[in-house]
C-alpha positions as CSV (number, residue, x, y, z in Angstrom):
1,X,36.8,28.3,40.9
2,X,34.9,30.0,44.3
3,X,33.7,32.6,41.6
4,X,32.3,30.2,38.9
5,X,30.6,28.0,41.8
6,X,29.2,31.3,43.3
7,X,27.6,32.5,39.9
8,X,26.1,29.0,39.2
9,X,24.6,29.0,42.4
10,X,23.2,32.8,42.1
11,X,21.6,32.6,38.4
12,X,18.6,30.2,39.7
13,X,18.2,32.7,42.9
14,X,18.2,36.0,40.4
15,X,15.9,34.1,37.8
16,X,13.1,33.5,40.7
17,X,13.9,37.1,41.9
18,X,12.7,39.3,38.9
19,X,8.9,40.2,39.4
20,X,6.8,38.9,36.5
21,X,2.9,39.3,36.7
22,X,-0.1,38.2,34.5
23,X,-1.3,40.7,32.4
24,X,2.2,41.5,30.7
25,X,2.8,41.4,27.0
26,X,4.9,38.0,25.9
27,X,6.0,37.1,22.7
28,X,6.3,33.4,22.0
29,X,8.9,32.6,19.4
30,X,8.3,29.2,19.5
31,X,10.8,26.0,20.5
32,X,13.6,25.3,18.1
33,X,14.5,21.3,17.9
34,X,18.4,21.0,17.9
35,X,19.0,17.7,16.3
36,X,22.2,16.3,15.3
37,X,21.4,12.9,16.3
38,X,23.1,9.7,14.6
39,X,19.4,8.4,14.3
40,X,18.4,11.6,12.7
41,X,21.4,11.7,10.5
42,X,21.0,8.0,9.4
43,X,17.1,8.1,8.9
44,X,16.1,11.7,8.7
45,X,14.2,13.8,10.8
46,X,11.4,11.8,12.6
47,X,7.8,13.5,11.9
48,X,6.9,12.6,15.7
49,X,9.6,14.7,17.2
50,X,8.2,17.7,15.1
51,X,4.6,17.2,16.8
52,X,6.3,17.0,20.0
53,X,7.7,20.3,19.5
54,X,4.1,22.1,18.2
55,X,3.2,20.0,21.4
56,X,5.4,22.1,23.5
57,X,4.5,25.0,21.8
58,X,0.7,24.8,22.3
59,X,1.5,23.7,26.0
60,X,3.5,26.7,26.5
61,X,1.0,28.7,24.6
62,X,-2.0,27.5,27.1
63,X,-0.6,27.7,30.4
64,X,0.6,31.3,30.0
65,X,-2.9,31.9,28.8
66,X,-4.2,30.9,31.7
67,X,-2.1,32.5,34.2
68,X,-3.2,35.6,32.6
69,X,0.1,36.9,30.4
70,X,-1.1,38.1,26.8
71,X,0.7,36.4,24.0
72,X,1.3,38.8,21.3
73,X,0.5,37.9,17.2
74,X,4.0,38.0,15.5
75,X,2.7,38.6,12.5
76,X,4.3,41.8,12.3
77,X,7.5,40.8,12.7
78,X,7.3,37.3,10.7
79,X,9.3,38.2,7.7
80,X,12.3,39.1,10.2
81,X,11.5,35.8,12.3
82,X,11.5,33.8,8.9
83,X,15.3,34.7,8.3
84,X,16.4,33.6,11.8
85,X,17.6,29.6,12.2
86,X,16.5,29.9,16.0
87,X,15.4,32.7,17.8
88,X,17.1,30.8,21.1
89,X,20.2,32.0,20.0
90,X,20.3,35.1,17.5
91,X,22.3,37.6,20.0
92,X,19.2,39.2,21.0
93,X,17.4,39.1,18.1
94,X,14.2,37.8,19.9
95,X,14.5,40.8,22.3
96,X,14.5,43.4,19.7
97,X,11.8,42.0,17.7
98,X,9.4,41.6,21.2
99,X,10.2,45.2,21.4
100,X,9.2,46.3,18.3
101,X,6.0,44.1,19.1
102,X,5.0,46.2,22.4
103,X,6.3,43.2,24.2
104,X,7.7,43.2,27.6
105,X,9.4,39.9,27.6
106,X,10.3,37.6,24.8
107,X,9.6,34.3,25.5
108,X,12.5,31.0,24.0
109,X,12.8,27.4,24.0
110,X,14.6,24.8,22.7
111,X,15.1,21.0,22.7
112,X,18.0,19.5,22.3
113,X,18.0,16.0,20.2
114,X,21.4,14.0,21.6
115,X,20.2,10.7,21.1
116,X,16.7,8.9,21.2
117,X,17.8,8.2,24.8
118,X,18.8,11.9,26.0
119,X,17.0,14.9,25.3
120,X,17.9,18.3,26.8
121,X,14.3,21.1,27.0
122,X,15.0,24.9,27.4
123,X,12.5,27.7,28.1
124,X,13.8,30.9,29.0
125,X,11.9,34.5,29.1
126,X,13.7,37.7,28.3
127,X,13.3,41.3,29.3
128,X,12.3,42.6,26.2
129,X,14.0,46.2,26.7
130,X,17.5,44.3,28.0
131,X,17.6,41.6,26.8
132,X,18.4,39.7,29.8
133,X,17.0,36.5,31.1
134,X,14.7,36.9,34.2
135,X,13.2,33.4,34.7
136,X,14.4,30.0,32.8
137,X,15.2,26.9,33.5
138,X,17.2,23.8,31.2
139,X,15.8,20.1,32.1
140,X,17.7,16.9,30.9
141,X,14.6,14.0,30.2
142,X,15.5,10.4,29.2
143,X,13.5,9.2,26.3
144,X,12.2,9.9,23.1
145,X,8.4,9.8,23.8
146,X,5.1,12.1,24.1
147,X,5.2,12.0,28.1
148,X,9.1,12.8,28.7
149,X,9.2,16.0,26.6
150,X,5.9,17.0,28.4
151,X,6.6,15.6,31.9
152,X,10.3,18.1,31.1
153,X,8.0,20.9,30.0
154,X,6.0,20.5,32.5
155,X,8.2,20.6,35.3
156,X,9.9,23.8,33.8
157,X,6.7,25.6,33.7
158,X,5.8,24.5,37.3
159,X,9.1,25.1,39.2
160,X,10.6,28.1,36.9
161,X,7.5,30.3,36.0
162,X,4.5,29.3,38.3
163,X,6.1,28.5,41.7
164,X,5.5,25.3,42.2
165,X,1.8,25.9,40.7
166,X,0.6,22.9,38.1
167,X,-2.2,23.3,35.7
């Protein structure tokens, strides 16, 4: 038990550890929605919930932008990308394919559908040569709407990428 609490308290102080500077290659692979809601079950997948997630996405997409990290066309890997359900959670996948790009990171996220009520957002950058995750971070939000799943991205960019920084 003093080992488990001892990891879960180290993993936040490694992620904010690893140096990461503006200028370096990232490729985006987008946020996956997880959805295996009753609602979505019962009614089908909502259209809003999909522009939330190109919301995210373009959110993501601008703030890196602007801290200065170069967002790499995946164009060449696309046909590879098109065969992958989410490229959260393909063993690595997303790590070889930023490599083959030139990329030094590859750059995740996810968010999880529970209910209309809890939502779970996930953005986590990966050495692109390991593998490994060097910065991250996993927010709960309550509520379905435009401003929870930004006010969850938000937060994650600002206390897990940009320390502390908000654009």
């Amino acid at each position: 038990m003093a080992r488990l609490l001892t990891t879960l308290l180290l993993v936040p102080l490694l992620t904010l550890a690893v140096p990461c500077t503006a200028g370096e290659k990232v490729a985006f692979f987008g946020i996956h929605l997880l959805d295996n809601s009753i609602q979505t079950e019962a009614a089908g997948q909502d259209p809003a919930e999909l522009a939330r997630r190109d919301m995210l996405e373009e959110l993501v997409r601008e703030r890196f932008t602007a801290e200065g990290w170069e967002l790499l066309d995946l164009a060449p890997v696309q046909d590879r990308l098109d065969r992958v359900a989410n490229p959260a959670k393909c063993y690595g996948c997303d790590a070889r394919m930023a490599t083959d790009l030139g990329a030094d990171y590859a750059l995740v996220g996810e968010v999880q559908k529970i209910s209309n009520l809890i939502l779970t957002v996930n953005l986590q950058l990966r050495d692109a040569s390991s593998g490994e995750t060097v910065k991250g971070r996993v927010v709960d939000i309550r509520g379905n709407t435009d401003a929870s799943w930004m006010r969850g991205m938000r937060y994650i960019l600002k206390t897990a990428f940009f320390n502390g920084e908000e654009q």
